[in-house]
Phi, psi and omega in degrees: 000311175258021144289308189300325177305307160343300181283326173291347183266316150278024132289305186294000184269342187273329173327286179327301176324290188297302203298336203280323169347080246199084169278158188296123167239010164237018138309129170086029163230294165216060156181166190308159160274333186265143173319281185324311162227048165260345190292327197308314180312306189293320181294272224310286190313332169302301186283019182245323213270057164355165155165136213256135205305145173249147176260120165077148194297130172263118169289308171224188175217130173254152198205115144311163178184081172263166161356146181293329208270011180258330217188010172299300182314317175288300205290329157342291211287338161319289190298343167300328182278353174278184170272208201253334207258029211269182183238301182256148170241113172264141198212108203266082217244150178267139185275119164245336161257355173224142179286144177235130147336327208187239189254089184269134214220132167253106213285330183227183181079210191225179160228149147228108189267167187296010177267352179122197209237147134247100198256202212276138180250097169288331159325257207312319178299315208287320150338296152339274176315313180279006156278340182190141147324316211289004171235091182234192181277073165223108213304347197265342153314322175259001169323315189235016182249148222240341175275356163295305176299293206289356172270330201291333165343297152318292174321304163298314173294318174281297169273135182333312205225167196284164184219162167221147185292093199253133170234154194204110188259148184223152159185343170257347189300169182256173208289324177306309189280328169317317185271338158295346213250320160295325178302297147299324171286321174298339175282342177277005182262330189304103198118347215200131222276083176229168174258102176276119157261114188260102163291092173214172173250179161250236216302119152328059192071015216260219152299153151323281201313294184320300215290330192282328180278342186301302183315312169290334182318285205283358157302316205280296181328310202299312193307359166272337179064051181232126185287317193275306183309351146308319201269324194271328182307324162327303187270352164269001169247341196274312184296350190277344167110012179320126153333167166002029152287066217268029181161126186266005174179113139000277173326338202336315199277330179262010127293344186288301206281314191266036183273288187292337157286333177294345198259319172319296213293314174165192159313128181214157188227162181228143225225088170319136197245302176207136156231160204202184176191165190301313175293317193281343189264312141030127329255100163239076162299081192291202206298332204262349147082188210294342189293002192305089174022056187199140159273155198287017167253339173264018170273006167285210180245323181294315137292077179253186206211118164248130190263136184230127135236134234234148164208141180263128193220134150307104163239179171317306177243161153309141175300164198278328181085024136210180176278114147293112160251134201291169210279354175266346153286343161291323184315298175318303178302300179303284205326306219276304147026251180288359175271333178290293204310287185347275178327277221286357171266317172275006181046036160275164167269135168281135168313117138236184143127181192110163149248139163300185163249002195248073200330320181278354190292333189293336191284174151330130195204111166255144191210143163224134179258161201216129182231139167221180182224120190052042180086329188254144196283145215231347193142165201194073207257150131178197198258162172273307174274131167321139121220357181223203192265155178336298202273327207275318166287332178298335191256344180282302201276342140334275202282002161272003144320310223249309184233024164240303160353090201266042166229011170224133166295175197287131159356077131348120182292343187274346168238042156312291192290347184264003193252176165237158189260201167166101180259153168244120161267123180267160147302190154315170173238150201232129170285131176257160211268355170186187157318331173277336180282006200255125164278125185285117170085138041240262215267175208240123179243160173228105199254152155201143205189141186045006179128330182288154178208157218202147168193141154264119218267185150299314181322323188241038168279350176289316171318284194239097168315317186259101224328288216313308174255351153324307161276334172279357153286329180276350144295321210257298184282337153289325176244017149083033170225181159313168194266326169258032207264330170305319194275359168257122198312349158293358202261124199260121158234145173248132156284121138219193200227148166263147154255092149315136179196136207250174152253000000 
């Protein structure tokens, strides 16, 4: 009897064993099977991939990771910017065959590619898991995914010394879990000479011309280092109606969790290192021929794939978590203002739908327009929240300014010429914990309580200076409550601040 246990018991550890196993399964698809030149492939794209020096230890990287003769070249330039010398690599990979709750982990075992096994640092996976559900084991997610694998190659050739492997595939979490999921993994990186890597390609098939503004666009978004206005811009570019744009980025949920794991780590900046797409990478094909992870229609112009590479650098301070705009692109936003107004008096329609050309007019945008006439206020529309793009908020809160606005009747053509325009664009809006926290002249408040909700621009603490009746002017004429409905703790108030600019 316990012979038979024996056996059943080493059987069953070689089952366990054989499942942790992770063998190459995209070799000689996309990228070589032979050791010799795929080592060849990889030094060679490397030793090509320039970048102009970084200020602070690069914390992670975004790297595609389509076929090597497509997208080899770009991700060559992540890895020159890292060291030689990290111990652990963590690798935040886009899920494309299984749907995951969260964070799918191949928790043992090993990955291998013909360059040799890396394995899995099961301590730290296992930690994962036991901190949230939202990590769990699961090897059939990484059985047929391609976005793990195809970074090690890069890897095993730039550092120097063995390293071990917490791998993770994503793609469904909601954007709270997503950052949570970041969050928690920064605190197990802290301390410890490691490396994040975010596997994703961007744009999904849509033109050349399309894929270069979705794509920079969504450059601009990495570059606030705010995870969820990343996660939104995605679906406020997915909504503008790009042709055959069937994603802006695969990766989407592992740049959302590692934007927030890299920002748990400290202050960080995101530094574009090169961009491409399957046509400008186009047709460089090794030995191992077209099946290299690209279907042969996307080496065109009609269909492409965008590829970013990237680096998250330790900086001084945080990023600020918006785009500065320069003073000829405001000029352009007042222009486009009064051309919304203009059209809806004469009864054009403004051409939409499209990306701009001008990549932040593309991003997420809360705006409010301000009209005034003769000094006095003439309307006053826009949104508290992004919901569309910068410019698309900018031609809405015109024209609801201008003829919505139910405390002034509608715009009149003869008084075109007499009004001025003036947008604000808010931050974020941040909850305050009462009223001593609110600054008088800098920020802009928002109380809400019971369905009603209310907002005050910063402008107009010039009207009213003294924090006491600001807000109680702002119960009672915006949100339609008592006048002291601010000083009660069921009473929601939030801060943000504007960037304002007139004509």
């Amino acid at each position: 009897m316990k012979n038979t246990t024996l056996v059943f018991t080493v059987v069953m550890f070689g089952i366990c064993a054989l499942a942790s196993a992770r063998e190459p399964a995209f070799a000689g698809k996309f990228y070589p099977a032979d050791k010799k030149e795929l080592a060849a492939f990889v030094d060679s794209a490397l030793a090509k991939g320039e970048i102009p020096g970084l200020r602070g230890a690069v914390r992670g990287v975004i790297v595609p990771h389509a076929g090597y003769p497509f997208s080899g070249g770009i991700a060559a330039y992540a890895y020159k910017a890292i060291s030689d010398d990290y111990e652990l690599v963590v690798i935040l990979g886009a899920g494309h065959t299984v749907n995951v709750k969260g964070a799918a982990l191949l928790a043992g075992g090993y990955y291998e590619t013909p360059l040799g096994r890396v394995p899995i640092d099961e301590k730290i996976s296992a930690e994962l898991i036991k901190a949230s559900p939202l990590f769990e084991d699961l090897p059939a997610a990484h059985a047929n995914e391609h976005s793990v694998e195809v970074q090690l190659p890069f890897l095993q050739r730039r550092i120097k010394k063995p390293f071990k492997l917490v791998a993770a595939v994503l793609n469904n979490a909601a954007p709270d879990d997503l950052a949570a999921i970041g969050r928690i993994l920064g605190k197990k990186l802290k301390g410890r000479k490691a490396l994040l890597v975010v596997s994703t390609d961007l744009s999904h098939y849509p033109k050349h011309e399309d894929a270069l503004l979705a794509d920079n666009t969504l450059a601009l978004a990495i570059k606030t280092m705010e995870p969820g206005y990343f996660w939104l811009a995605n679906r406020i570019l997915l909504s503008k109606g790009v042709p055959e744009l069937a994603t802006c980025a695969c990766g989407e949920a592992a740049v959302t969790a590692a934007m927030a794991a890299v920002n748990e780590l400290g202050p960080s900046r995101f530094v574009e290192l090169k961009y491409g797409d399957s046509h400008t990478q186009a047709p460089h094909f090794g030995s191992f021929g077209k099946s290299a992870g690209q279907a042969p229609d996307l080496a065109g112009p009609e269909r492409v794939v965008g590829y970013l590479a990237g680096a998250f650098v330790a900086a001084d301070k945080a990023a600020a978590g918006k785009i500065d705009l320069r003073p000829e692109q405001k000029k352009i936003l007042l222009g486009a203002a009064r051309e919304e107004i203009s059209n809806r008096l004469l009864g054009k329609k403004t051409p939409s739908g499209g990306l701009s050309k001008d990549y932040a007019f593309n991003l997420p945008g809360a705006v409010f327009v301000t009209l005034t006439e003769s000094g006095a206020l003439r309307g006053c529309v826009g949104t508290i929240e992004p919901r569309m793009t910068l410019l698309d908020a900018v031609r809405y809160g015109a024209a609801a300014a201008a003829f919505e606005d139910t405390r002034f009747k509608p715009l009149e053509k003869e008084e075109l010429k007499k009004i001025k325009a003036e947008i604000s664009i808010l931050s974020p809006l941040r909850k305050a914990a009462g009223a001593v926290e609110i600054i008088p002249h800098k920020q802009g408040v928002v109380i809400v309580r019971d369905g009603h909700s209310g907002l005050f621009l910063p402008q107009v603490w010039e009207q009213i200076p003294d924090k006491e009746a600001f807000l109680s002017e702002l119960c009672s004429q915006k949100a339609g409550l008592e006048r002291n409905c601010w000083r009660d703790k069921k009473t929601a108030l939030y801060v943000f601040t504007v960037d304002s600019f007139s004509e």
